[in-house]
C-alpha positions as CSV (number, residue, x, y, z in Angstrom):
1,X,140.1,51.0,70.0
2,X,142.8,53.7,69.5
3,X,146.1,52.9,68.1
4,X,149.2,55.4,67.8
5,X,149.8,55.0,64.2
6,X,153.6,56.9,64.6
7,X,155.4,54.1,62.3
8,X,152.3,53.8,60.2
9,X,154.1,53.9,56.5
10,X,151.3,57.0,55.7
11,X,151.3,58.9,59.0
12,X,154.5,60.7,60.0
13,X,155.1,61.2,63.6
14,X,153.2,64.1,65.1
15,X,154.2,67.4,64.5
16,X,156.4,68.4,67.0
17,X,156.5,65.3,68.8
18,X,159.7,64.4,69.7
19,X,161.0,60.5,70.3
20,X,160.8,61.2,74.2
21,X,157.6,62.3,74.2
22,X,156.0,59.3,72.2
23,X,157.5,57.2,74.5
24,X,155.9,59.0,77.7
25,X,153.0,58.7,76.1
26,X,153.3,55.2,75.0
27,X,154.3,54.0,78.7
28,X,150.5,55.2,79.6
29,X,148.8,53.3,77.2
30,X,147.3,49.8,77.3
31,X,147.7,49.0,73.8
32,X,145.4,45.2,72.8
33,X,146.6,44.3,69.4
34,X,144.0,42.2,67.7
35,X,141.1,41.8,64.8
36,X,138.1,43.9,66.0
37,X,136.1,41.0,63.8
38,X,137.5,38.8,66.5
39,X,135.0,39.1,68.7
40,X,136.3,36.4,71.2
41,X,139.6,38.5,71.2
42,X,137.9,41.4,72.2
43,X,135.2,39.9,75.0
44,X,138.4,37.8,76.4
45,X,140.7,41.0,76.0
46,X,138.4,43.8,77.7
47,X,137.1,41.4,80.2
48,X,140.2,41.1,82.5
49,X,140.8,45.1,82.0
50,X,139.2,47.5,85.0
51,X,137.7,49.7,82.2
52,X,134.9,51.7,83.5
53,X,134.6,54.1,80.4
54,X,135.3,53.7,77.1
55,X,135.6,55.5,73.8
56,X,134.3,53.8,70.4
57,X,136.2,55.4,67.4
58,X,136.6,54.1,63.3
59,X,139.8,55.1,61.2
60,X,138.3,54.5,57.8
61,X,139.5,55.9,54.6
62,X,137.6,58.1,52.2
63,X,135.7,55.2,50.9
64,X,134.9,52.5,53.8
65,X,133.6,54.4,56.8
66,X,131.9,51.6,58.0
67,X,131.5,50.5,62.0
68,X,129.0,47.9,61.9
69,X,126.9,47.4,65.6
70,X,128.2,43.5,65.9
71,X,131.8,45.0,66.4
72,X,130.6,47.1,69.1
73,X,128.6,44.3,70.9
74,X,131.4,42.1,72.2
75,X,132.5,45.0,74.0
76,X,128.9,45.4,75.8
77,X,129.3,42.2,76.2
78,X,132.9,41.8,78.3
79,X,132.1,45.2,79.9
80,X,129.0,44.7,82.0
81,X,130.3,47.3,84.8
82,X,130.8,50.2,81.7
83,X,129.7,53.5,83.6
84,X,129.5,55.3,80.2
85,X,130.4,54.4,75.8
86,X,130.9,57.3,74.0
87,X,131.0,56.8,70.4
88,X,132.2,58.5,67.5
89,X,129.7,58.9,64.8
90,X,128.7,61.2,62.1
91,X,126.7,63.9,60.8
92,X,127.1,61.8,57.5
93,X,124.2,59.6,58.7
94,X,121.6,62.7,58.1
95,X,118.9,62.3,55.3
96,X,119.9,64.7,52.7
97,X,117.4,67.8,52.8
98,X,116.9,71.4,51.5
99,X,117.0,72.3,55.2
100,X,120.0,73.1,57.0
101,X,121.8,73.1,59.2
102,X,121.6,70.1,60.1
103,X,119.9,68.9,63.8
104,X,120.0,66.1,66.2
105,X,116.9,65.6,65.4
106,X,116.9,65.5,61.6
107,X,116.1,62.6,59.8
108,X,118.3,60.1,59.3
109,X,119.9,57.9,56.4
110,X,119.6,54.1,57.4
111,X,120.9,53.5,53.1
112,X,124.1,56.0,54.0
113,X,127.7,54.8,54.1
114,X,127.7,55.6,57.6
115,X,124.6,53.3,58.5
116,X,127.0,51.1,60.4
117,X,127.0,54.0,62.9
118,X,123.4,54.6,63.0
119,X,122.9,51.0,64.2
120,X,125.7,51.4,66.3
121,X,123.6,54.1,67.9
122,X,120.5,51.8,68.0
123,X,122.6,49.3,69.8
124,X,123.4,51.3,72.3
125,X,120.4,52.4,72.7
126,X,118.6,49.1,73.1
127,X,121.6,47.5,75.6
128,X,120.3,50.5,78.4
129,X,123.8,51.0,78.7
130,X,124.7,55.2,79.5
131,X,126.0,56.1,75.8
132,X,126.6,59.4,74.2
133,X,127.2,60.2,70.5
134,X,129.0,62.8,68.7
135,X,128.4,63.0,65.0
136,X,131.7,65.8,63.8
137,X,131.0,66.9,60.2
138,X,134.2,67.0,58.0
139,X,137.7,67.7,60.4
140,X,140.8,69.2,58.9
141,X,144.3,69.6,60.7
142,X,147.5,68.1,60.9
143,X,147.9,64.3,60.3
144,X,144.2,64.0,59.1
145,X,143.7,60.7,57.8
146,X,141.3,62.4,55.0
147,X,142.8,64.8,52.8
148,X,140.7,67.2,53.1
149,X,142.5,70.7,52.9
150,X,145.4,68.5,51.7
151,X,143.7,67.9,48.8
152,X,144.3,71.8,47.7
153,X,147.7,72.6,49.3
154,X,148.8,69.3,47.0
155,X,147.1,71.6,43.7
156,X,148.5,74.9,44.9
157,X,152.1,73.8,45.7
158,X,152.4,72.2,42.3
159,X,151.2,75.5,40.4
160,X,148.1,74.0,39.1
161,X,144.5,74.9,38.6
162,X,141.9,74.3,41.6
163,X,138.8,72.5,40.2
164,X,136.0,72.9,41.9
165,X,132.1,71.3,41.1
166,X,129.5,73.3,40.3
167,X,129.2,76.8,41.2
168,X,131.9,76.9,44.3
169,X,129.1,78.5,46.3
170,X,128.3,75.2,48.5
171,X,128.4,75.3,52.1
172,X,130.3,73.3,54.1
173,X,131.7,73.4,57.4
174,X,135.3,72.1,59.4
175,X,136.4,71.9,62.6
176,X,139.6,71.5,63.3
177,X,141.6,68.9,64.8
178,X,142.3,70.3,68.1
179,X,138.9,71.2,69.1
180,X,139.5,69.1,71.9
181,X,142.9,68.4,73.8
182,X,146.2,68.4,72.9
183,X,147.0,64.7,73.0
184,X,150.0,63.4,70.6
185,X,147.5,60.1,69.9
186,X,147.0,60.1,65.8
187,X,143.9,59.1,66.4
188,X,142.8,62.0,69.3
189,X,144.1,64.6,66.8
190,X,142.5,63.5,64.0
191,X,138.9,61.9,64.6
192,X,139.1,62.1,68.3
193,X,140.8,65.6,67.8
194,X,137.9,68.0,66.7
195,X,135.9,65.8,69.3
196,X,138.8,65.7,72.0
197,X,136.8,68.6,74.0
198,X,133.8,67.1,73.6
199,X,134.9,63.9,74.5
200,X,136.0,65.3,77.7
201,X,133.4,67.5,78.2
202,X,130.6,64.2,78.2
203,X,132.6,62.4,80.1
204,X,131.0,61.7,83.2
205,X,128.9,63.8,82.6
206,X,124.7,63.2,83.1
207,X,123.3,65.5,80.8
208,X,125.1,63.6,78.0
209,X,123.8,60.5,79.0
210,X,122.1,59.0,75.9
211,X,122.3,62.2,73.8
212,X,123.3,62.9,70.4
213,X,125.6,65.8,69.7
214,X,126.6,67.2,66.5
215,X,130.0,68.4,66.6
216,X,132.3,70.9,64.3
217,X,133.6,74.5,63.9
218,X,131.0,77.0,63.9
219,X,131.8,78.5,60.8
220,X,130.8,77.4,57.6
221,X,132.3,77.7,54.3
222,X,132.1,77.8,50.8
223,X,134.4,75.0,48.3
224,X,135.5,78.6,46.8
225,X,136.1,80.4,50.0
226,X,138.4,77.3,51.1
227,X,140.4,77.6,48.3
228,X,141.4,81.2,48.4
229,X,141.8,80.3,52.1
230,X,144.3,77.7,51.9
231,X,145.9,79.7,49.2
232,X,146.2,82.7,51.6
233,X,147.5,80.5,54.6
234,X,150.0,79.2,52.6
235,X,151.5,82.3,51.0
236,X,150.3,81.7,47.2
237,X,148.7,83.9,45.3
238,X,144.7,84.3,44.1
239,X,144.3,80.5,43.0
240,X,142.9,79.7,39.5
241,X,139.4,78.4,40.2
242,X,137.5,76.1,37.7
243,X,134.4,75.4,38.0
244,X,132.8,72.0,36.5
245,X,129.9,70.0,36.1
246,X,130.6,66.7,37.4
247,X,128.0,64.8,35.2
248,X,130.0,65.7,32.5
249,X,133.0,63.6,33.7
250,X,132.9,59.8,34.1
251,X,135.0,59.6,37.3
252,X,134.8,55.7,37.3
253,X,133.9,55.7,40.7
254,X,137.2,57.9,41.6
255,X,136.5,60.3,44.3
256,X,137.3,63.6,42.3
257,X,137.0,66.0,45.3
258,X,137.2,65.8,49.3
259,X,133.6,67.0,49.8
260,X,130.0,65.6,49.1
261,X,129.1,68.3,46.5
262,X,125.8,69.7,47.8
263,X,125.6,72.1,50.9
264,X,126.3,70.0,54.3
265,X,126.7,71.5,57.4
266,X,125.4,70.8,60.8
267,X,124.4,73.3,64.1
268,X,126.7,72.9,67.2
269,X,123.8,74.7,69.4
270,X,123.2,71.8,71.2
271,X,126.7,71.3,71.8
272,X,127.1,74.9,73.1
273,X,124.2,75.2,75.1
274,X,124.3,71.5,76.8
275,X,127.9,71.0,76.7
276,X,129.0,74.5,77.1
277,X,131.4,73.4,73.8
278,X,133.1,76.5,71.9
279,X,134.5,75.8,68.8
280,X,137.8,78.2,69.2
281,X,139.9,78.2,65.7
282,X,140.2,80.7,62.9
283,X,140.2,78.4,59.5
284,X,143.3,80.4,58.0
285,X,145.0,81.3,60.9
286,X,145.2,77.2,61.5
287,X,145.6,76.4,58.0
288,X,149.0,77.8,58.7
289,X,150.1,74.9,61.3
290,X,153.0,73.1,60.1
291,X,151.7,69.7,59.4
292,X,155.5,67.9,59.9
């Protein structure tokens, strides 16, 4: 399911990754080029591959996060000998609620955009296959497909005002994109890449078998606080910080900020204690990472 995206026309080659080392890495992976839709592709494809593990991850842009669970089935279906599926979901399937932080065992939103995960999760569930789920809140880092922190170096750079809904005093919560290894995949260092230890760490491992884990930085903080940070990491001054009621505005459907605008964050306890997973970055210190 992964796919190096290095001479994808919006992703620049890894920072720091040099010609020989993309094709080191290249010459280890079995790359199947086809239309996940296609599910005969994908049954025929998988079938006459040795896989005994597999990882399920979705690129999707800031407005299609969908993975629905008939994509995933073929793969059930031409694996029968799969010893464990991890899958990649997201703490974006929780029902929202005036209780946080956010636990595995929170309600969920079968209406969300990400309720192609959630019956991904069912599917796996009711196959008996040995599945695992990791649900990351939002991921920042170099080469992230969603411009998250992007979103106000682009503002800062160009000298302009940051605005910022409401009162700038919601809670939020990154981790960052090499919570896990240090892989030169696009996708391991962006999805996979706040999960990359986590991935590793439930792999082959029993006490993830058919668990849920949320998974993220341990800190949370506010649309305010990630301003000034990002200001701070990149040598600018105090930003200019406006605050605004988005029901003033008519947006057309336009996406007007990188977060959902209400507090959203989501306990790693689980994580930690099961896992022994330990979140490890300092939010300015990595906001400093060259990108390119």
């Amino acid at each position: 399911d992964s796919v190096h995206k290095r001479k994808s026309t919006h992703c620049p080659t890894v920072a720091r990754e040099s010609d020989q080392d993309f094709a080191d890495f290249s010459s280890k992976i079995l790359h199947l080029k086809g239309d996940r839709k296609d599910f005969e592709f994908v049954k025929t494809s998988l079938s006459t591959e040795d896989l005994m593990f597999t990882g399920s991850l979705n690129i999707c842009s800031p407005y299609d996060c969908r993975r629905e669970a008939d994509e995933v089935a073929p793969i059930l279906d031409a694996l029968p000998n799969l010893e464990q599926y991890i899958y990649c979901s997201s703490a974006g399937v929780y029902l929202k609620s005036d209780l946080l932080p956010h636990f595995e065992t929170d309600a969920v939103d079968p209406k969300s955009r990400h309720k192609g995960k959630l019956e991904t999760e069912s599917l796996l569930a009711s196959r008996g296959v040995n599945w695992t789920s990791l649900r990351p809140v939002y991921i920042y880092g170099p080469l992230n497909y969603n411009p998250v922190e992007e979103w106000f170096f682009h503002r800062l750079k160009a000298g302009r005002p940051i605005p910022i809904p409401n009162s700038g005093m919601q809670i939020s919560q990154m981790g960052h994109v090499k919570e896990i290894e240090g892989s030169s995949d696009f996708i391991t260092l962006t999805i996979l890449g706040i999960l990359a230890r986590a991935f590793i760490q439930v792999l082959g491992n029993n006490k993830a078998s058919k668990q849920v884990f949320n998974i993220s930085g341990e800190k949370y903080v506010t649309f305010d606080g990630l301003a000034r940070a990002c200001a701070k990491a990149a040598g600018f001054p105090e930003p200019e910080i406006i605050h605004y009621n988005p029901k003033e505005f008519d947006f057309v459907k336009r996406r007007h900020f990188p977060f959902v605008t209400r507090h959203y964050f989501a306990s790693v306890e689980k994580a930690k204690a099961v896992l022994r997973f330990r979140p490890e970055f300092d939010l300015v210190k990595v906001l400093q990472t060259p990108t390119t």
